[in-house]
N, C-alpha and C positions, 0 to 999 in steps of 0.2 A: 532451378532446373537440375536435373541426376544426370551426375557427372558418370562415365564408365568407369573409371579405373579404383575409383573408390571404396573401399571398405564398407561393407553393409554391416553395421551395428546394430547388437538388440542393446536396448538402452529401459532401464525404470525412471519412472519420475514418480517422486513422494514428497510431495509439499505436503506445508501445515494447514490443518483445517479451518484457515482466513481464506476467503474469497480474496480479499488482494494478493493472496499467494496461489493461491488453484490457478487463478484467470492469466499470470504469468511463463507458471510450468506452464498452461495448456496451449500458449501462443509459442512457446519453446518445442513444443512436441508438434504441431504442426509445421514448423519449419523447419525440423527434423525429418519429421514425414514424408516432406515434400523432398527432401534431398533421400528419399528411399528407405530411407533406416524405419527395423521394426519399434514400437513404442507401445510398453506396457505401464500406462497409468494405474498407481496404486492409488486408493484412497475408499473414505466409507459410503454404505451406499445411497443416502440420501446427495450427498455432493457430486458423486460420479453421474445420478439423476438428473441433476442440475446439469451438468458440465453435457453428458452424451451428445443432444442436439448440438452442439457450438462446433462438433468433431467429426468431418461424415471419411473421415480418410479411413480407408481398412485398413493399413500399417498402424493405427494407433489402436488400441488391446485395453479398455478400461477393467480394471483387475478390483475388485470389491471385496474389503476387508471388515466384516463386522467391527464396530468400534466395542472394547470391552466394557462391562461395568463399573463403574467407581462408585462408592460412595459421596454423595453429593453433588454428585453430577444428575441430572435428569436423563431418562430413559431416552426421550428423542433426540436427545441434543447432537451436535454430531460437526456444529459448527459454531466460532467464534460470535458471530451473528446473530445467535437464538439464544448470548449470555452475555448476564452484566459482569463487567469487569473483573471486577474482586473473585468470581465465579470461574475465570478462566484454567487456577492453578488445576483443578478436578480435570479440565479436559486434558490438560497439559500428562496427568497422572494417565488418563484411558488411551493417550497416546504413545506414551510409552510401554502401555501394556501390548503397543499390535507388534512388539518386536520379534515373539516368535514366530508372528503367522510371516514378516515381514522377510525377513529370516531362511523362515521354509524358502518360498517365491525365487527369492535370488540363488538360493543354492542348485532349487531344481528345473530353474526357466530357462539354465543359459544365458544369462545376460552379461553383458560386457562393461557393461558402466550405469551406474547408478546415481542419478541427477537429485539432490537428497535439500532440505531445508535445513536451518538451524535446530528448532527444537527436535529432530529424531538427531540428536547427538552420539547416538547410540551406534548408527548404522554406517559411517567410514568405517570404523575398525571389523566390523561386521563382515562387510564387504571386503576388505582386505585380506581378512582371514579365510573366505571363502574364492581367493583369486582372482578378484572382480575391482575393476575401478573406480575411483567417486567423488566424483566433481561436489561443491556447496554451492549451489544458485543460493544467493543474496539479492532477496527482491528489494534491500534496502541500497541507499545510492553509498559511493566510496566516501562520501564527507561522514556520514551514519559511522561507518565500520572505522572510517581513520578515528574519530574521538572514542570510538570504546577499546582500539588500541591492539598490541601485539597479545596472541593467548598467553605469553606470561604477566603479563599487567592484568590481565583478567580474572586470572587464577590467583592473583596477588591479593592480600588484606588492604591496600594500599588507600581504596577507595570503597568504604562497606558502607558511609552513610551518603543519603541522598545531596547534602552539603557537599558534597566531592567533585558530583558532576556539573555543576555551576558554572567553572572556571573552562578555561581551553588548555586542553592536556599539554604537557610540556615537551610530547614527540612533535607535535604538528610545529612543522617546518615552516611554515607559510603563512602570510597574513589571514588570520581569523577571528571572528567574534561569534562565531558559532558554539556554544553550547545553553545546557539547558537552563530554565527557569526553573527553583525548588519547587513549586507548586508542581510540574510536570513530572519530574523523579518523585515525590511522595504520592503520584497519583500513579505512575509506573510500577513502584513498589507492592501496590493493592494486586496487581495482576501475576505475580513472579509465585512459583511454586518453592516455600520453604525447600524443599528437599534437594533440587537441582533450581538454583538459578539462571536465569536467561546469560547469563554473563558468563558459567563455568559453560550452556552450551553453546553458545559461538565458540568462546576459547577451542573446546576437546573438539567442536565441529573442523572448525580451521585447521590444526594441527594433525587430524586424522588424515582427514582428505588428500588428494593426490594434487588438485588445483582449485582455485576460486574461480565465480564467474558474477560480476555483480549487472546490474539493470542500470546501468549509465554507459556513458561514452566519455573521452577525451575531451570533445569539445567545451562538456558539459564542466567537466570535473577533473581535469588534466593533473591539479598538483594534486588532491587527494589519492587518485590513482597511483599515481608514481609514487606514493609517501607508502599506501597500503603493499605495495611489491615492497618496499622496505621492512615493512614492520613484519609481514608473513615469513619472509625468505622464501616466497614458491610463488608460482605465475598467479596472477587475476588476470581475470581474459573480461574484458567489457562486453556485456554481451547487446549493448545498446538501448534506447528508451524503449522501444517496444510500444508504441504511441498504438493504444488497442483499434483491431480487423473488425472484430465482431461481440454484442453482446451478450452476456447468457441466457439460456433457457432460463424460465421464471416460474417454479413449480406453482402447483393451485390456480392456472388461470391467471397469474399476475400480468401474464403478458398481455391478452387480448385487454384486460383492465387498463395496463399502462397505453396500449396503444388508441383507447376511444377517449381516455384524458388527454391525450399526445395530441390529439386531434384538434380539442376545444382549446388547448395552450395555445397549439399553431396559431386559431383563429386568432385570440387573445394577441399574441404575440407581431401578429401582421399590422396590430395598430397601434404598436409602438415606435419608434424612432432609433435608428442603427447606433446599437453600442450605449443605449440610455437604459438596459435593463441588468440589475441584478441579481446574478443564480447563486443562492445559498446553500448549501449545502455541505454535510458534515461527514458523512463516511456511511457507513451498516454498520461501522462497530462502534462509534461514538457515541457515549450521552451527557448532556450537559444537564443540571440540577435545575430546578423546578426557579431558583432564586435568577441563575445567569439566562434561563429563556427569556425570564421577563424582561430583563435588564437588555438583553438582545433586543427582541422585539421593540422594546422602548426606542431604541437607538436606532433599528430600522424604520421605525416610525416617525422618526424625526428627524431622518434625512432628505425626508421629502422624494424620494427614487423611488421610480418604478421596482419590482422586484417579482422573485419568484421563491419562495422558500418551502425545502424537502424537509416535513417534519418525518420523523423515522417511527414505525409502530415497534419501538426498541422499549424494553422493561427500562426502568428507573434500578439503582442499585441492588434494591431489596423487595422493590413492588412490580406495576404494569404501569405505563402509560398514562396518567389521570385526563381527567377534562380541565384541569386547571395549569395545564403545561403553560400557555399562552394567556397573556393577560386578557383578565375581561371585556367585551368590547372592541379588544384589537382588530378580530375579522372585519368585523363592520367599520369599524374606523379605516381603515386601508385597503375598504374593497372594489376603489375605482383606480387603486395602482398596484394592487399585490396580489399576487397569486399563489395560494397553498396548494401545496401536493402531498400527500401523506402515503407514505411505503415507498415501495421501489420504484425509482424514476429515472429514464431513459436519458442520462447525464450528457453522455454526447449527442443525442439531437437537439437540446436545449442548448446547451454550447454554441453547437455548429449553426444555430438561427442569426441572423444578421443585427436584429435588435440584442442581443445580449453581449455586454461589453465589457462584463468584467464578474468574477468569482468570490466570494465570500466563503471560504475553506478553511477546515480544519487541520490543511500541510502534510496530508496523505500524498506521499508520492506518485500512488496513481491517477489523484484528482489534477495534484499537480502537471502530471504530462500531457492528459487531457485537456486541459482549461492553458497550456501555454502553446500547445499543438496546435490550437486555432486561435493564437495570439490574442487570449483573454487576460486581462491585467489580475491581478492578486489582492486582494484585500485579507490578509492572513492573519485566522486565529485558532492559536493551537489546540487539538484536542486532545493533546497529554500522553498520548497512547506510543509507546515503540517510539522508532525515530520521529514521529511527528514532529515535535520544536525543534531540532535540530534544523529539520528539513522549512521550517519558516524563518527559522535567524538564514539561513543560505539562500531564500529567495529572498529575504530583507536585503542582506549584503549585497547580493548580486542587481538588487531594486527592478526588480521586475513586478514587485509587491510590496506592499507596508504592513507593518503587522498593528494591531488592534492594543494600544498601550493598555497592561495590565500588571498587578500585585504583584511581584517575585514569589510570595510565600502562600497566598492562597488563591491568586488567577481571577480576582475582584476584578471587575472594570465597569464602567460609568457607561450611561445611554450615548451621553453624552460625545465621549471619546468615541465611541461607534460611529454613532450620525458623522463628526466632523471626521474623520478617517476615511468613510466612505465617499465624503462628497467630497474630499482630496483628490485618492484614487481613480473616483470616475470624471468626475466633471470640471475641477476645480484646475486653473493655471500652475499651479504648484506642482498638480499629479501628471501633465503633461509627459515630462521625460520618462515616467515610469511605465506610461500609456505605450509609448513608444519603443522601450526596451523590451514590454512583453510580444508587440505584435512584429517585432523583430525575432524573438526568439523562435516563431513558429517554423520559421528555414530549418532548425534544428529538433526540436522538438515534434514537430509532426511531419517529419521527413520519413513515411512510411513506406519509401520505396529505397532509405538508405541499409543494406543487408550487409554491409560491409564488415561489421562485428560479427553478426551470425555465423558471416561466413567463417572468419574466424575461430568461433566457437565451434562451428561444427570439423575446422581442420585440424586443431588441436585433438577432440576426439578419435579422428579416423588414425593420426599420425601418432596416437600417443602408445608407449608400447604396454603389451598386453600385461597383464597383472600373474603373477606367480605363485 
């Protein structure tokens, strides 16, 4: 509700071109909107395409910024999404080229604060210099930002090979066994742009900005929280789970496609048995090698579980897609208990069905708030990417989920270990407590009508004083 006495802000948001980062700012910017404030979304025009329908508020301003060309980059590309991995550092290169148009925008729109991602590293001091404010939305959770540490640990030689991050850094104050697996740092590495590492932009991101604002809460994350106000020296404002309203427009038709598949799953799904089904699926920006699908599949095969798995029409590192992703025979051998989806798939109405009891994920933060929001158990295996493992040793710890035992050094794992993990998790006497801690967590995690951070976030805004 629009309070009177309140300051009306024009505000920019300029996330990175991952949908798990668009789909955050753009639930930020309607709850903005709704407390009155103007809102000029920046971003390029195939994702603002995307994004329009989800946004019908006239206080929000989609502001479309050709993306430049790079070498190596493909002409249409425009999103993390439409590239394999190793491929990312080129988008990362034509995003730092929209600095002058970005630039221009803030100087000559008037805006008061500028709600900014990690990689435009560039843009706190920007904004600074041009009198303007600039918060760092972290779509990543405070356990993520506490292990990568203060921006002088970042900037520091301290930790340059991937062997570094292994261990639990020696700021964190508090009981943890949260950090990575080598295989997930060597596969992080593929995606990091020589020129500006992901490490120096958080650091100069952090350190420029006026405040932080991360996507958890207290409840969730209390001692990482209070540990990240230490290590900044400047506020983090939680800006809460943000457990998603609405899903995106789906260019090409993909929608009316997903929704007459949506249809035949229903049927499917209605003659299954509550909490015996389930939902695998890996992210839009994940790809697992030709070798670990089989060994998946194998494993899913031989748990004998009903299931439902999203394969992705995502490239292979250096190819497209083959016919030989899934082992021979597989369809047919599991096709009185499994069901395939291929492309984009309507994650929370599959969730939200009473037969589905439990997740098969790759420790994306957003599947995670998803799949725990409607007290789905966790069967957690990391897809390597960003905080991903991090974010799976924290639901391990926290056992709301078990994670899929695998290799340290190359992320090898058995059919085997799959099958008997999942039938842990779902069905088995053992997985009970775990069963029971995730459908507890849904009080928190899908508390969609808790605004109590937001509110916050948006009082710190109004109260904070203007820029010079």
């Amino acid at each position: 509700m629009e309070r009177k006495d309140e300051k009306k802000l024009h505000i920019a948001m300029f996330p990175w071109l991952a949908y798990g980062h668009l789909m955050p700012f753009l639930e930020v910017s309607k709850f903005l909107a709704q407390r009155g404030h103007q809102i000029s979304f920046i971003s390029t025009p195939q994702n603002i395409n995307r994004l329009r329908s989800s946004s019908p508020s006239p206080l929000i301003d989609f502001v479309e910024l050709p993306l430049p060309s790079v070498d190596g980059l493909p002409e249409s590309v425009e999103s993390t999404s439409q590239l394999p991995i190793n491929k990312a550092p080129y988008l990362k290169k034509a995003y730092d080229l929209l600095k002058p148009a970005v630039t221009h925008f803030v100087q000559h729109s008037g805006v008061n604060w500028v709600v900014h991602d990690f990689i435009g590293y560039w843009l706190p001091q920007v904004a600074t210099q041009l009198g303007v404010n600039s918060v760092y939305f972290s779509i990543f959770n405070a356990t993520f930002l506490a292990f990568c540490g203060p921006p002088s640990e970042l900037l520091s030689d301290k930790r340059r090979r991937p062997e570094d991050f292994t261990v639990v850094p020696e700021w964190v104050d508090y009981p943890s066994t949260v950090a990575y697996k080598l295989h997930e740092m060597v596969s992080h590495w593929d995606c990091m742009d020589d020129e500006v590492s992901d490490f120096r932009r958080v650091a100069v991101t952090v350190q420029d900005c006026n405040f932080v604002t991360i996507r958890s809460c207290t409840e969730v994350e209390s001692d990482a929280v209070s540990l990240l106000r230490n290590l900044y020296g400047k506020p983090v404002v939680p800006l809460g789970l943000q457990p998603p309203s609405s899903a995106p427009h789906q260019p090409g038709g993909a929608n009316d496609r997903a929704d007459e598949q949506w249809e035949v799953l229903r049927e499917w799904l209605e003659n299954k048995k509550p909490n015996s089904v389930v939902y695998i699926a890996f992210g839009s920006e994940v790809t697992l090698s030709q070798e670990f699908m089989h060994e998946l599949a194998h494993g899913i095969e031989k748990s004998g579980l009903p299931f439902i798995w999203v394969v992705n029409n995502r490239p292979l590192v250096e190819g497209v897609l083959g016919p030989n992703i899934l082992p021979l025979g597989f369809e047919t051998r599991v096709d009185d208990r499994g069901f395939m989806w291929r492309g984009w798939a309507p994650q929370l109405k599959i969730l939200s069905h009473v037969s589905v009891g439990g997740i098969l994920t790759h420790g994306g933060w957003t599947s995670i708030i998803e799949a725990l929001g409607l007290g789905r158990v966790l069967i957690l295996f990391s897809g390597a990417n960003a905080d991903q493992g991090l974010n799976v040793r924290l639901m391990h710890e926290k056992q709301v989920g078990l994670e899929i035992p695998r290799d340290e050094r190359d992320g090898s794992f058995t059919s085997d270990s799959v099958a008997e993990l999942i039938r842990r998790v779902m069905v088995e006497k053992e997985g009970e407590l775990v069963r029971a801690n995730a459908w507890a967590m849904k009080e928190i995690f899908g508390n969609v009508e808790l605004n109590k951070c937001l509110d916050e976030f948006t009082r710190v805004l109004e109260t904070w004083p203007a820029s010079t």
